[in-house]
Backbone of each chain as ProteinMPNN parsed JSONL, in Angstrom:
{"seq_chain_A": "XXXXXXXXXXXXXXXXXXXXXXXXXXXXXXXXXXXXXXXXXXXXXXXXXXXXXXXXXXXXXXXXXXXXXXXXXXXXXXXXXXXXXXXXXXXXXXXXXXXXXXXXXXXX", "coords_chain_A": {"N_chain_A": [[5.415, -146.783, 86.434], [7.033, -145.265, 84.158], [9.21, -147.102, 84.881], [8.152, -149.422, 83.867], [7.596, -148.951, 80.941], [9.907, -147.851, 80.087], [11.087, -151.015, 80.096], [9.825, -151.602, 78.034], [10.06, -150.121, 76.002], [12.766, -149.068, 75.653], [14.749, -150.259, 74.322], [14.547, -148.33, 72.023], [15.625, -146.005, 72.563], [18.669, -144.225, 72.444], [22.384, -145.255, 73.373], [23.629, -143.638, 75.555], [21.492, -141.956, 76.137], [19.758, -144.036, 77.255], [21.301, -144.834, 79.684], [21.882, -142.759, 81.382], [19.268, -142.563, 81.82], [18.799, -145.006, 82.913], [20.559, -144.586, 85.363], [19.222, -142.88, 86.675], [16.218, -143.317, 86.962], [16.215, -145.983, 87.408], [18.031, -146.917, 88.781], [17.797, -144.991, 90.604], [19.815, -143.137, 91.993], [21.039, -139.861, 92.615], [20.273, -136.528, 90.5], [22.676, -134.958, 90.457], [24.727, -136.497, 91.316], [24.394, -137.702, 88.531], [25.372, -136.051, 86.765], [27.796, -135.275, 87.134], [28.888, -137.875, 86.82], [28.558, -138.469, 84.399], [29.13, -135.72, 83.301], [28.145, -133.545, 82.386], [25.825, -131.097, 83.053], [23.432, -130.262, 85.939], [20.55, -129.778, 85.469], [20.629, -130.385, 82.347], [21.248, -133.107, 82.737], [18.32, -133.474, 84.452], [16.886, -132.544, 81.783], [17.26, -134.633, 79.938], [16.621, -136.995, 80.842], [13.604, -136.249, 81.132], [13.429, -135.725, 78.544], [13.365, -138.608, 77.39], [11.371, -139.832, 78.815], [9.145, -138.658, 76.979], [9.8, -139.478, 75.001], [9.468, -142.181, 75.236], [7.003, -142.517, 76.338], [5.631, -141.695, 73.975], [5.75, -143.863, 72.211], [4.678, -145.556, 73.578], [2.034, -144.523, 73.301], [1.248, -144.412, 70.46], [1.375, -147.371, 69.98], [0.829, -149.002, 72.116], [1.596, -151.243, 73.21], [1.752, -152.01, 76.041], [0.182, -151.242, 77.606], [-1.713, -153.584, 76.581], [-0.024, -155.798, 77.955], [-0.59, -155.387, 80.365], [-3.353, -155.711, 80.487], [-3.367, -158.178, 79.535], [-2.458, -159.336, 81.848], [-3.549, -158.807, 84.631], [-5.799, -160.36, 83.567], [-4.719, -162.913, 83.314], [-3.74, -163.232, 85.8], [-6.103, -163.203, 87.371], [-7.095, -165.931, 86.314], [-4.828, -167.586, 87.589], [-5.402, -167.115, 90.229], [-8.262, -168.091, 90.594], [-7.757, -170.695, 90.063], [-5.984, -171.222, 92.567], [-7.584, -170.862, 94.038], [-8.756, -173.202, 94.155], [-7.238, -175.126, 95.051], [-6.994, -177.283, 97.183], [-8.938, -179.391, 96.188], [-8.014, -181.115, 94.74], [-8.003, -181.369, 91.858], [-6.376, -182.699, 89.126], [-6.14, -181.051, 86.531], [-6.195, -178.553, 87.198], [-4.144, -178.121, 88.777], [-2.199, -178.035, 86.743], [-2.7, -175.764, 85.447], [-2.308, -173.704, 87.536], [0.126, -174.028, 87.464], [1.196, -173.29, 84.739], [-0.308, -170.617, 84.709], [1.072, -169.516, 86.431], [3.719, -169.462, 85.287], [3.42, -167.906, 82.975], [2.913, -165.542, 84.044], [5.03, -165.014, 84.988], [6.992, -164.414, 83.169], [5.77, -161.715, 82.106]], "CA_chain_A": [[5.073, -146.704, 85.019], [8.534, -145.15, 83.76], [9.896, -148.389, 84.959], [7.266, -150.488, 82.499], [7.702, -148.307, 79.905], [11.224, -148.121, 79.643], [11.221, -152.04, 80.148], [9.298, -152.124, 76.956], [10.697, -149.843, 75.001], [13.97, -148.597, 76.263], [16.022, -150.394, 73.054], [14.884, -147.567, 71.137], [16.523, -145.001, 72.789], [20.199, -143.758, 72.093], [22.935, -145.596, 74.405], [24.186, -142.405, 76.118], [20.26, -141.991, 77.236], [20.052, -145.021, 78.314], [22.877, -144.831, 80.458], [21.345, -141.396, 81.941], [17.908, -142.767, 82.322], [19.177, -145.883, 83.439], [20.83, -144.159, 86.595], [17.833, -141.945, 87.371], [15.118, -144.178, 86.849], [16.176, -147.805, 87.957], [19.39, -147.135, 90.042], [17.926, -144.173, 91.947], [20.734, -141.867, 91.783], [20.451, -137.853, 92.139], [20.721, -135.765, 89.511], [24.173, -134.218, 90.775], [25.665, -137.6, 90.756], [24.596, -138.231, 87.061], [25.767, -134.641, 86.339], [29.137, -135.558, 88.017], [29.373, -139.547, 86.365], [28.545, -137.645, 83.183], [30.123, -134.396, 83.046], [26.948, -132.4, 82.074], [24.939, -130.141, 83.781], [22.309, -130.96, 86.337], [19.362, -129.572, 84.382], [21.074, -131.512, 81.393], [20.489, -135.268, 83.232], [16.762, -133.645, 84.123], [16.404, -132.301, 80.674], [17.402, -135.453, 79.361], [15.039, -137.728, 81.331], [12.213, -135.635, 80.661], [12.931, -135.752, 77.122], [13.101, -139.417, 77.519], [10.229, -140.033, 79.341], [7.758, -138.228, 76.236], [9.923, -140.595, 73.806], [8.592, -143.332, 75.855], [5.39, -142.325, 76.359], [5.268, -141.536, 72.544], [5.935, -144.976, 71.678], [3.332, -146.523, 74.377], [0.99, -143.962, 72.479], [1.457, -144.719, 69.147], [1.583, -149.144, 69.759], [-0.227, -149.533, 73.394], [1.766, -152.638, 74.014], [2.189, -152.309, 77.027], [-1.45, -151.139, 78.001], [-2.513, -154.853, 76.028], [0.553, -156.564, 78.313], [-1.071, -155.238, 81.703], [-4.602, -156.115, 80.501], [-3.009, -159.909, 80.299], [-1.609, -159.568, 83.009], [-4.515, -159.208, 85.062], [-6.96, -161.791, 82.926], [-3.88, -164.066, 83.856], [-3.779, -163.025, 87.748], [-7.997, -163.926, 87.778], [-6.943, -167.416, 86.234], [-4.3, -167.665, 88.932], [-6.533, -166.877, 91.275], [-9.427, -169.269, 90.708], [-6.947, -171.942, 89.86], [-5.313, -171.494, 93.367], [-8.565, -171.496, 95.134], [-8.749, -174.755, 93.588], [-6.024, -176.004, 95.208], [-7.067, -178.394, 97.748], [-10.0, -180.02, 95.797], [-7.348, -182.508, 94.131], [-8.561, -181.922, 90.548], [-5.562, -182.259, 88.654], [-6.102, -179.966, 85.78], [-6.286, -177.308, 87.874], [-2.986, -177.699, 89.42], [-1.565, -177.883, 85.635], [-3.391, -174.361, 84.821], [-1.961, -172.994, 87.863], [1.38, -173.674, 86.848], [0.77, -172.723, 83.568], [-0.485, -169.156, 84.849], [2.525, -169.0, 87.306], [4.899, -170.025, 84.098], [3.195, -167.06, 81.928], [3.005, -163.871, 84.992], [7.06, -164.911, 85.221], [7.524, -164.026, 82.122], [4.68, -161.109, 81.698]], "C_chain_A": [[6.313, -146.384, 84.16], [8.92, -146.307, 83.825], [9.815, -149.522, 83.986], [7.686, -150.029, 80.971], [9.132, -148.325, 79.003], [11.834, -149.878, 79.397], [10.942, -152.281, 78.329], [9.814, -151.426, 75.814], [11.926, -148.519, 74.718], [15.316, -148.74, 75.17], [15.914, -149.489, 72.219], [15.289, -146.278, 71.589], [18.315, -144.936, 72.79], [21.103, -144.501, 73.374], [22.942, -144.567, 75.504], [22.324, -142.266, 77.015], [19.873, -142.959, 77.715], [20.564, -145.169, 79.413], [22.258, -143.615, 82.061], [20.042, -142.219, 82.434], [18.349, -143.93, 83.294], [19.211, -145.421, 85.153], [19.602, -144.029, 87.518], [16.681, -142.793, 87.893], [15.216, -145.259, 88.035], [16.951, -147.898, 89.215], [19.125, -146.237, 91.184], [18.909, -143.245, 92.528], [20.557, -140.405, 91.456], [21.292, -137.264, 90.82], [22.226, -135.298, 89.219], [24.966, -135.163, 90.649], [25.723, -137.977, 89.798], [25.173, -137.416, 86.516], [27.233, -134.977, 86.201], [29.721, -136.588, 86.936], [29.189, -138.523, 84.983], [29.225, -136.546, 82.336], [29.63, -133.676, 82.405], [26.313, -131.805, 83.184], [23.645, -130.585, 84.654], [21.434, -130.942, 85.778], [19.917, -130.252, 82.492], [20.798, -132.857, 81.687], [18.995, -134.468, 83.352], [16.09, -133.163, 83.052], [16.278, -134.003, 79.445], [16.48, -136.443, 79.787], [14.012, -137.765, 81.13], [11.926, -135.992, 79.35], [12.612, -137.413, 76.983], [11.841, -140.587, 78.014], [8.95, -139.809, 77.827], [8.73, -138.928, 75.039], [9.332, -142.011, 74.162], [7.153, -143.594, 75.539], [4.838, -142.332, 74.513], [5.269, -142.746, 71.661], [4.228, -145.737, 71.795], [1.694, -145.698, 73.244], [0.541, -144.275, 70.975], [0.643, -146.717, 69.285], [0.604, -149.503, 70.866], [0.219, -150.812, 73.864], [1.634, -152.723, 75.024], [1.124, -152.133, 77.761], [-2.011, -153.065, 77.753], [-1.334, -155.879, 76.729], [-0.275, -156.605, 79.86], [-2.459, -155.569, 81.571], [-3.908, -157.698, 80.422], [-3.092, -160.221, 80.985], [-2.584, -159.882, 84.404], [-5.424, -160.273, 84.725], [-6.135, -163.018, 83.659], [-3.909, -164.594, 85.469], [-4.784, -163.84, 87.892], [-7.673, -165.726, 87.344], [-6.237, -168.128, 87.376], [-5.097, -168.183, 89.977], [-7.498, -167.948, 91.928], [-8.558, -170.375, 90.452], [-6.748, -172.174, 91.933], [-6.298, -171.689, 94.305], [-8.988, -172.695, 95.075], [-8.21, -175.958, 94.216], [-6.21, -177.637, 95.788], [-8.264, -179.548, 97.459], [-9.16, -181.437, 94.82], [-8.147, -182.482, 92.543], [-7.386, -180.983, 90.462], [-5.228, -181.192, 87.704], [-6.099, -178.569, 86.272], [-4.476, -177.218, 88.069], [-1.726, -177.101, 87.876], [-1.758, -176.5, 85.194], [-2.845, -173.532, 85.927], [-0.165, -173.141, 87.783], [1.836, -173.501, 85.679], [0.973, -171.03, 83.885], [0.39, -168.351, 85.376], [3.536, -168.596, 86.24], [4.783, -168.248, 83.151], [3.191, -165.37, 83.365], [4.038, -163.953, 85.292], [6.816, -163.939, 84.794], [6.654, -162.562, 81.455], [5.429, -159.751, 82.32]], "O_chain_A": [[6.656, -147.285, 83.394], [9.064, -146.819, 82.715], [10.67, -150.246, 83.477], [8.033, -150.782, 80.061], [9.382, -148.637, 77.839], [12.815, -150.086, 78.683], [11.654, -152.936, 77.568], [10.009, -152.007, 74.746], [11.965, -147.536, 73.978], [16.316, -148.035, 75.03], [16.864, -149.389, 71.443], [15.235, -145.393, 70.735], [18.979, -145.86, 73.261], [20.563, -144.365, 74.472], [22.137, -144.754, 76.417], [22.101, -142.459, 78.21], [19.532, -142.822, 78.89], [19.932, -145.881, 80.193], [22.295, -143.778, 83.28], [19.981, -142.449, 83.642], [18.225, -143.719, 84.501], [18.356, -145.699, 85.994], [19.161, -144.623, 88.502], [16.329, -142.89, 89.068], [14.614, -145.379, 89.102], [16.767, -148.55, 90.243], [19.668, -146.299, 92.287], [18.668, -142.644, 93.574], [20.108, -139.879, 90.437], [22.417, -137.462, 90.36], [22.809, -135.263, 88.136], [25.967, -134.983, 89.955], [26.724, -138.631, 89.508], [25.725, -137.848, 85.504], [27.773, -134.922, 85.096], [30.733, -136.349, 86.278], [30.136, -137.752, 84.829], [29.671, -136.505, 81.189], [30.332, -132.964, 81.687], [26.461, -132.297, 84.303], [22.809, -131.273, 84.069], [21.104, -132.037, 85.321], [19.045, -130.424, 81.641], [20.184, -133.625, 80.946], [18.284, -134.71, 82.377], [14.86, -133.206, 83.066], [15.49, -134.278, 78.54], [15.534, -136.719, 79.048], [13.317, -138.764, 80.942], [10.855, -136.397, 78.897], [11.534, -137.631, 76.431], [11.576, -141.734, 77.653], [8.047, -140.627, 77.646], [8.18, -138.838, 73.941], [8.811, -142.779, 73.353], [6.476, -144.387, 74.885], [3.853, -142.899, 74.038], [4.848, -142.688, 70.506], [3.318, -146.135, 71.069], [0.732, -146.253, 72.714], [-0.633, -144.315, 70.608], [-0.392, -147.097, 68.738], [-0.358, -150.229, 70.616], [-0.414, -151.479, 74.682], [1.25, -153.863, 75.283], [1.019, -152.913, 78.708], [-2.587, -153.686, 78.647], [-1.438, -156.997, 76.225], [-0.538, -157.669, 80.422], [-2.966, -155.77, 82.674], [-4.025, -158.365, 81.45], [-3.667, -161.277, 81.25], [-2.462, -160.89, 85.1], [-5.796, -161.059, 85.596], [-6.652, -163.874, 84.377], [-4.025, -165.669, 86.056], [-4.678, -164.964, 88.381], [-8.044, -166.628, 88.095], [-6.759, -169.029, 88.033], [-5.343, -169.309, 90.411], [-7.586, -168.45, 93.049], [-9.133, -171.32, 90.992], [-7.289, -173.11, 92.522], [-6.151, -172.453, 95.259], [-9.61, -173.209, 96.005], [-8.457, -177.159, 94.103], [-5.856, -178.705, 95.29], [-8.522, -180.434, 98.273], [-9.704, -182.45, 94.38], [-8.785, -183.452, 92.134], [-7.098, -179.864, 90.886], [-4.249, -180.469, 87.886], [-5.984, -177.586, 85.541], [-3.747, -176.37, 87.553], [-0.85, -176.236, 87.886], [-0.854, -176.052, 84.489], [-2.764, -172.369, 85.533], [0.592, -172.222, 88.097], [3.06, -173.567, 85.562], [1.918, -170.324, 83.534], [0.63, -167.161, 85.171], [4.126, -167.517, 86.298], [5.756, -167.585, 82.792], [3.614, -164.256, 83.056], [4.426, -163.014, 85.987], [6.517, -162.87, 85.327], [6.904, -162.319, 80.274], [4.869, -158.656, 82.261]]}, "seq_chain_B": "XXXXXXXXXXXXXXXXXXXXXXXXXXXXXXXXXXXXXXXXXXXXXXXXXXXXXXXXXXXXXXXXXXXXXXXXXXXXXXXXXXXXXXXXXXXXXXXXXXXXXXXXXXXX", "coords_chain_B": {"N_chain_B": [[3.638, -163.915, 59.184], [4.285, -161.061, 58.368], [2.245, -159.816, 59.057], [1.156, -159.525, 61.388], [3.514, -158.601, 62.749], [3.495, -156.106, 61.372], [0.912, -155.801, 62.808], [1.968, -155.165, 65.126], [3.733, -153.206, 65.123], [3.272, -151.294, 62.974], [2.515, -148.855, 63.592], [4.715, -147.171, 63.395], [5.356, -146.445, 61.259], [5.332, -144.264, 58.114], [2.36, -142.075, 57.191], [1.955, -142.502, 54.622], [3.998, -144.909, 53.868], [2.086, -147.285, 54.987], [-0.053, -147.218, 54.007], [0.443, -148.13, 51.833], [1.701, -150.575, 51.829], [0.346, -151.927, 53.558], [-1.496, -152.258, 51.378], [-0.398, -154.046, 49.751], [0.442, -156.235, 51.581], [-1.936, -156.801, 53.348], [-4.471, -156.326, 51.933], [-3.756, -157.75, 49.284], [-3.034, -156.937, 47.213], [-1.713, -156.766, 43.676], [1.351, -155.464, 42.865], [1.564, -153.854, 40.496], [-1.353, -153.215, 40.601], [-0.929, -151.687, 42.907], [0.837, -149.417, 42.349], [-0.37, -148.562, 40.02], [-2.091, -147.049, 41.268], [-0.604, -145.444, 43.357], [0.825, -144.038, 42.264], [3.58, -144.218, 41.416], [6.509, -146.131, 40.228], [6.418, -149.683, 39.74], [8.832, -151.086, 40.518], [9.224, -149.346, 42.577], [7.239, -149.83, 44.297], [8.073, -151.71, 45.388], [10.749, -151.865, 46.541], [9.757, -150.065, 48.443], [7.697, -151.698, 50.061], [9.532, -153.657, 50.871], [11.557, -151.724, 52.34], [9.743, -151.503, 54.54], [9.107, -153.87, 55.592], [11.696, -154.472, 56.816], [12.014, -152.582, 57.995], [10.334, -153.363, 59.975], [10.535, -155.223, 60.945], [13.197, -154.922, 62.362], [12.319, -153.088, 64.495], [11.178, -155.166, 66.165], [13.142, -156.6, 66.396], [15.033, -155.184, 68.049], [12.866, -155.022, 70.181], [11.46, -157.196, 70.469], [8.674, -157.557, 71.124], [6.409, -159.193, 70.303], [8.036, -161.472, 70.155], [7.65, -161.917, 72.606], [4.77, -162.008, 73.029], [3.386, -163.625, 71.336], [4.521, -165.909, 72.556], [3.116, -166.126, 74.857], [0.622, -166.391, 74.11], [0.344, -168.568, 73.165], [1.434, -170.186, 75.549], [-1.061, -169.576, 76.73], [-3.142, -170.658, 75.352], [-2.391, -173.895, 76.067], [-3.662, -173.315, 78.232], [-6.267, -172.672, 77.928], [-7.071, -175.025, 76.416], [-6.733, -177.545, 78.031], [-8.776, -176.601, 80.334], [-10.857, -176.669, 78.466], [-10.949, -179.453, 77.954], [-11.601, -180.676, 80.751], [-14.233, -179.601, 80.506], [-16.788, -181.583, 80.765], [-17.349, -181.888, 83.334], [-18.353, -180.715, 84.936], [-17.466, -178.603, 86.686], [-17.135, -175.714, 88.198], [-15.595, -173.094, 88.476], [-13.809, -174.286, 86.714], [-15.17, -173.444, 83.865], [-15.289, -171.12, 84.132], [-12.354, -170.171, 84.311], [-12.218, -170.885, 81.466], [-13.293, -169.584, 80.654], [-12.358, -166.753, 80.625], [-9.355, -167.113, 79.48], [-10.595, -167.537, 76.881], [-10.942, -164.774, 76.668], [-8.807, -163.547, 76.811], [-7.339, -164.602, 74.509], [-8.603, -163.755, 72.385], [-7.866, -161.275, 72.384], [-5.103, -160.929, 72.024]], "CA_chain_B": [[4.403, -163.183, 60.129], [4.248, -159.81, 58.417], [0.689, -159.242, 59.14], [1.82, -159.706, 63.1], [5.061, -157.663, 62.495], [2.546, -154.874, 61.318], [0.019, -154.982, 63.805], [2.342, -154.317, 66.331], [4.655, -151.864, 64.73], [3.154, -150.722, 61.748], [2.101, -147.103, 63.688], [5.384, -146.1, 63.682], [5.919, -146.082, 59.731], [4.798, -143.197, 58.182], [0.979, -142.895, 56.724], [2.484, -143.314, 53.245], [4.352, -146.916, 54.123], [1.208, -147.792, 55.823], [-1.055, -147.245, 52.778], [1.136, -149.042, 50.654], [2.235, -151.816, 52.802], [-1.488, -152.627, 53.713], [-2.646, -152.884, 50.24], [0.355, -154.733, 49.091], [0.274, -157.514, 52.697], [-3.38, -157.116, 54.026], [-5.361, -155.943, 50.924], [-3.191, -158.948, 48.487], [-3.042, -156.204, 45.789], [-0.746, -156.872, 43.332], [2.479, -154.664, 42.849], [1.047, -153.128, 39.546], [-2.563, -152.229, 40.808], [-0.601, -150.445, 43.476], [1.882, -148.454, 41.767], [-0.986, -147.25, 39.723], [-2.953, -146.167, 42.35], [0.008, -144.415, 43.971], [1.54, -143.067, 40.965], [5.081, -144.469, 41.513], [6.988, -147.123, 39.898], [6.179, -151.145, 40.411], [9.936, -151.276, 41.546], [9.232, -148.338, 43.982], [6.007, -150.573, 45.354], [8.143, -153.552, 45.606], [11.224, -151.531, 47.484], [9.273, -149.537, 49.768], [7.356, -152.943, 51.052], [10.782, -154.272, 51.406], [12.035, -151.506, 53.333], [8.922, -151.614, 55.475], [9.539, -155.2, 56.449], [12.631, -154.093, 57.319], [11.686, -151.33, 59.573], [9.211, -153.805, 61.435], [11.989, -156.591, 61.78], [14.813, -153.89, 63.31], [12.024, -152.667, 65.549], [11.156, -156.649, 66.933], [14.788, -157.282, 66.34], [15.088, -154.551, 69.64], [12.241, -154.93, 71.609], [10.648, -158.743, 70.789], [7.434, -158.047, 71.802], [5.912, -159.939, 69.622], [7.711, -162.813, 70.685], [6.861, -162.22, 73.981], [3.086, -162.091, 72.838], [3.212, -165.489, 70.533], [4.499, -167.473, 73.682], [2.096, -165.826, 76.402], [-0.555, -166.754, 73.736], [1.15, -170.28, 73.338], [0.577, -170.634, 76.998], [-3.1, -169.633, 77.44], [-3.886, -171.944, 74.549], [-2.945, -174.449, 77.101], [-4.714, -173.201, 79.95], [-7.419, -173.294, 77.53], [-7.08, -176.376, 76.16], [-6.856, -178.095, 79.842], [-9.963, -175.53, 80.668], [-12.312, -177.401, 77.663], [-10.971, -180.721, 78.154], [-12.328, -180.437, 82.013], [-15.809, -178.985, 79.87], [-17.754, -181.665, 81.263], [-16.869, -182.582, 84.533], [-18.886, -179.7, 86.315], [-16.475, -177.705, 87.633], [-17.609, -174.182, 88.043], [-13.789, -172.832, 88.414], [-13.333, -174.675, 84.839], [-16.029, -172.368, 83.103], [-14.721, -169.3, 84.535], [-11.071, -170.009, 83.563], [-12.189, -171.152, 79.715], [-14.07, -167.935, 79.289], [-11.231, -166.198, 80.958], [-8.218, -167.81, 78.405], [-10.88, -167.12, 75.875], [-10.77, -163.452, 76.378], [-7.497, -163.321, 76.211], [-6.758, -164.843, 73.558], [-9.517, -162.864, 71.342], [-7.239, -159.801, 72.267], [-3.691, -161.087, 72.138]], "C_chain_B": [[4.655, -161.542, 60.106], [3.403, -159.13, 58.921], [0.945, -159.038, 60.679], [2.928, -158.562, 63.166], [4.055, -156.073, 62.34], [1.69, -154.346, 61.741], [0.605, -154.572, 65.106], [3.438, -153.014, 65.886], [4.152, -150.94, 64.141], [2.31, -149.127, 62.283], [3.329, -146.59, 63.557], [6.031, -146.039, 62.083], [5.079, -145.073, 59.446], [3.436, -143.619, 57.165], [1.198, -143.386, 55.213], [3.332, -144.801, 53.043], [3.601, -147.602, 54.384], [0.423, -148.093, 54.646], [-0.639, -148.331, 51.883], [1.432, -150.379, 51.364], [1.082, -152.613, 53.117], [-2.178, -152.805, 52.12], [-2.2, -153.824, 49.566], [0.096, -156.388, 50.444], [-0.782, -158.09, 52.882], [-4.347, -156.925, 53.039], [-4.893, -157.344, 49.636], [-3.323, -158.348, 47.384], [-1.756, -156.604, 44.805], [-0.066, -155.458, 42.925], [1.869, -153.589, 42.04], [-0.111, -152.139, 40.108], [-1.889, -151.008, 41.643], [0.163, -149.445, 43.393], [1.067, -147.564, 40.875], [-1.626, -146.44, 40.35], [-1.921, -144.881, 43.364], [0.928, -143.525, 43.256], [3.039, -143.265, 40.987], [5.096, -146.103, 41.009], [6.673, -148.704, 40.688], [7.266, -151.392, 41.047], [10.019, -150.298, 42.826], [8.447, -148.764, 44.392], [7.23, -151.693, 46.221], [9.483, -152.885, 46.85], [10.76, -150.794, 48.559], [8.838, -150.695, 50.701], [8.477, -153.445, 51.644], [11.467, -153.661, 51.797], [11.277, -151.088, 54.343], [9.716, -153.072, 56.51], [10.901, -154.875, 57.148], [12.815, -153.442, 58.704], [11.175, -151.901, 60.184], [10.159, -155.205, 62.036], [12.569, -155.865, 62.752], [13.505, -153.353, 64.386], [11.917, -154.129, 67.031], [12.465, -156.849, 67.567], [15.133, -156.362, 68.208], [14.043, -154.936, 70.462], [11.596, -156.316, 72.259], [9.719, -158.808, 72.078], [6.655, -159.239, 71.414], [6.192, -161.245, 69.767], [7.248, -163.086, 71.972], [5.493, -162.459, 73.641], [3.016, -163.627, 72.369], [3.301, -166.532, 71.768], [3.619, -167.448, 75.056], [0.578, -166.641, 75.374], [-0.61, -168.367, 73.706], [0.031, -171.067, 74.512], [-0.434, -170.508, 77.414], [-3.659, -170.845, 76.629], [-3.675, -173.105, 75.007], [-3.471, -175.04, 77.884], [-5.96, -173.555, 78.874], [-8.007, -174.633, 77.197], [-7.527, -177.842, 77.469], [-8.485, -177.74, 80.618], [-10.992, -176.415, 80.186], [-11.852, -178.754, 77.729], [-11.599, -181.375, 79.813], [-14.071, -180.558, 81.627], [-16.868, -179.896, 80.601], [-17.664, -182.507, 82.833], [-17.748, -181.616, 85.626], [-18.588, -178.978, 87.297], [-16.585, -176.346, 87.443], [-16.322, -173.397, 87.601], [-13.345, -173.046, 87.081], [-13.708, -173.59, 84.294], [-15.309, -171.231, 82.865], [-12.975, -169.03, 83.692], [-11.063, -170.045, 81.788], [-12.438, -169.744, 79.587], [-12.797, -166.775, 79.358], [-10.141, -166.28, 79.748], [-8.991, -167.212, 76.919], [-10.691, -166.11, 75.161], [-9.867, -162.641, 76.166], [-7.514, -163.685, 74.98], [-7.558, -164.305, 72.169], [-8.657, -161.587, 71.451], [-5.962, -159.76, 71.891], [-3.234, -160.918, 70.391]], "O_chain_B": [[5.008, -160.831, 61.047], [3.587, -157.961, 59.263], [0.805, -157.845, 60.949], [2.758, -157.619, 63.939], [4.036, -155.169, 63.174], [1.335, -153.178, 61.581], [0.059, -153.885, 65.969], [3.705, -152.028, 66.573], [4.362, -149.779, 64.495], [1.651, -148.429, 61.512], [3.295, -145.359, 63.576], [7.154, -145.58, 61.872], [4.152, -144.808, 60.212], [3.248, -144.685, 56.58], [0.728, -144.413, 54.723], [3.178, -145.583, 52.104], [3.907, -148.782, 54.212], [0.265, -149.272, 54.328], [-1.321, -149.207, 51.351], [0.921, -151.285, 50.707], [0.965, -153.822, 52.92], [-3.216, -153.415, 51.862], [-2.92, -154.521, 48.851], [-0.391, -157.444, 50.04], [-0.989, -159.298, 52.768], [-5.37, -157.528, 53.367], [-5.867, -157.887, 49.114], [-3.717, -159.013, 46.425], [-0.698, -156.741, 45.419], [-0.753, -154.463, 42.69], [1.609, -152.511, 42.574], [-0.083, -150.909, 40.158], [-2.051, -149.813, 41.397], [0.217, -148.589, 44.276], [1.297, -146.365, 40.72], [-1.758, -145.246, 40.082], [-2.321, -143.838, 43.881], [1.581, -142.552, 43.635], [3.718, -142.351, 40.519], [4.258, -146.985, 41.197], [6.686, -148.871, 41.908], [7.12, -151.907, 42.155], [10.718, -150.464, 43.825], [8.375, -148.203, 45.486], [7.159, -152.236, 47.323], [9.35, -153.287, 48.005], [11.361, -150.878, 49.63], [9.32, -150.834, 51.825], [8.484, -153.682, 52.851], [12.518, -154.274, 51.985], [11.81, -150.339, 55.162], [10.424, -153.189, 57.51], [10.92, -155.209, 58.333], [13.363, -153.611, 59.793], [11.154, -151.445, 61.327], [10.316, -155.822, 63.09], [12.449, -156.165, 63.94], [14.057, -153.184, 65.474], [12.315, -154.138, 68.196], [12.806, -157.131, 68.715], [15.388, -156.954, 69.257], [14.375, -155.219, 71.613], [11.316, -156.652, 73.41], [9.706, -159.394, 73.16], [6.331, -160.136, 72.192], [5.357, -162.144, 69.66], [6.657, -164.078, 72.398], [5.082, -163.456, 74.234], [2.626, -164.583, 73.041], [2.607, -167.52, 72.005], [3.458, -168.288, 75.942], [-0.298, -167.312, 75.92], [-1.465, -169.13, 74.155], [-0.994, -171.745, 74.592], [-0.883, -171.147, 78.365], [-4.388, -171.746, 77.045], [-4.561, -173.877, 74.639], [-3.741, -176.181, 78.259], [-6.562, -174.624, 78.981], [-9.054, -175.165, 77.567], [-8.394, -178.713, 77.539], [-9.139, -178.531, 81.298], [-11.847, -176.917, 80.916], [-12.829, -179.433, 77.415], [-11.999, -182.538, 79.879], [-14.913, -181.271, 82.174], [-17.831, -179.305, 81.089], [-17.977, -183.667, 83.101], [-17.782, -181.772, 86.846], [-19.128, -178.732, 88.376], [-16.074, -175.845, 86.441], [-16.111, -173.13, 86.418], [-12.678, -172.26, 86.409], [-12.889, -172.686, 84.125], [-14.89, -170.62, 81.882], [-12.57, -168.174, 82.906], [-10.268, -169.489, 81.031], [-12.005, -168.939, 78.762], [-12.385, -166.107, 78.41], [-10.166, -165.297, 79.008], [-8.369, -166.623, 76.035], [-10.441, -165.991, 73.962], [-9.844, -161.53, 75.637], [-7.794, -162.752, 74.227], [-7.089, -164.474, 71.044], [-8.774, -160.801, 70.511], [-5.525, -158.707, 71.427], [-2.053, -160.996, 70.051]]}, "name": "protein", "num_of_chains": 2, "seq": "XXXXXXXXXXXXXXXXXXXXXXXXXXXXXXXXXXXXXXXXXXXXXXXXXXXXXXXXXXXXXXXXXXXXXXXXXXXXXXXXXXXXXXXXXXXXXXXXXXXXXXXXXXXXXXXXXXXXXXXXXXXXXXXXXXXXXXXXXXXXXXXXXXXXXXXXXXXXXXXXXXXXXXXXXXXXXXXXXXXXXXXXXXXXXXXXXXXXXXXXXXXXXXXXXXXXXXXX"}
């Protein structure tokens, strides 16, 4: 969820937290090494995260995009789905709708 | 495009941009009615709207959800399209996917 979240709305945080969250988050790096790459304090990278995290969350709260991207996301899957059970019945429109649905859960 | 711009941003202006911004975009008030109603100048209606729009561009301008949304909706319209042109062919699988695409696209 961090991961989604920050995907979605990660440009509105400050470079410098970026950078910090970035590590933590995506790259998987301990605290002591962001402390280190940084030249702050350990409880400074997990103060900073944290705070990052409830700017996140405060966004998703406020807008919900990202709640109304994962409800797509699924409706899309179920089209998928029944498309692909489709497959071997040779009706073309189908095959067009499942690469359609493929085309749009890339990009989702 | 504002009306779009504002349903996905427009929580993070404050409730006074909101008021005004909605009666001036979504309400089609003119400038006047709403300057009397809010007790400030017709040029203070007309620059606040115009540094609303502003604020909901620079938020797109970072995160372009919105275009992500327009072209996921793009693409269901479509699946749908493909879905009701199938309509009478008797394909159970069809049905399911139209109503499916439908329900999206009533939410998107």
């Amino acid at each position: 969820m961090q991961t989604y979240l920050y995907d979605f709305y990660g440009e509105l945080l400050t470079e410098h937290q970026r950078n910090i969250y970035e590590d933590f988050v995506l790259n998987d790096f301990s605290l002591s090494e962001i402390a280190q790459e940084a030249g702050i304090s350990r409880q400074g990278v997990y103060d900073l995260v944290r705070r990052c995290d409830k700017i996140l969350g405060g966004y998703e709260e406020k807008l919900h995009l990202l709640e109304r991207f994962l409800k797509t996301k699924e409706q899309i899957s179920r089209i998928q789905a029944i498309a692909k059970g489709c497959g071997n019945q040779g009706f073309e429109a189908m095959a067009e709708i499942l690469a359609i649905s493929e085309e749009v859960l890339n990009e989702l």
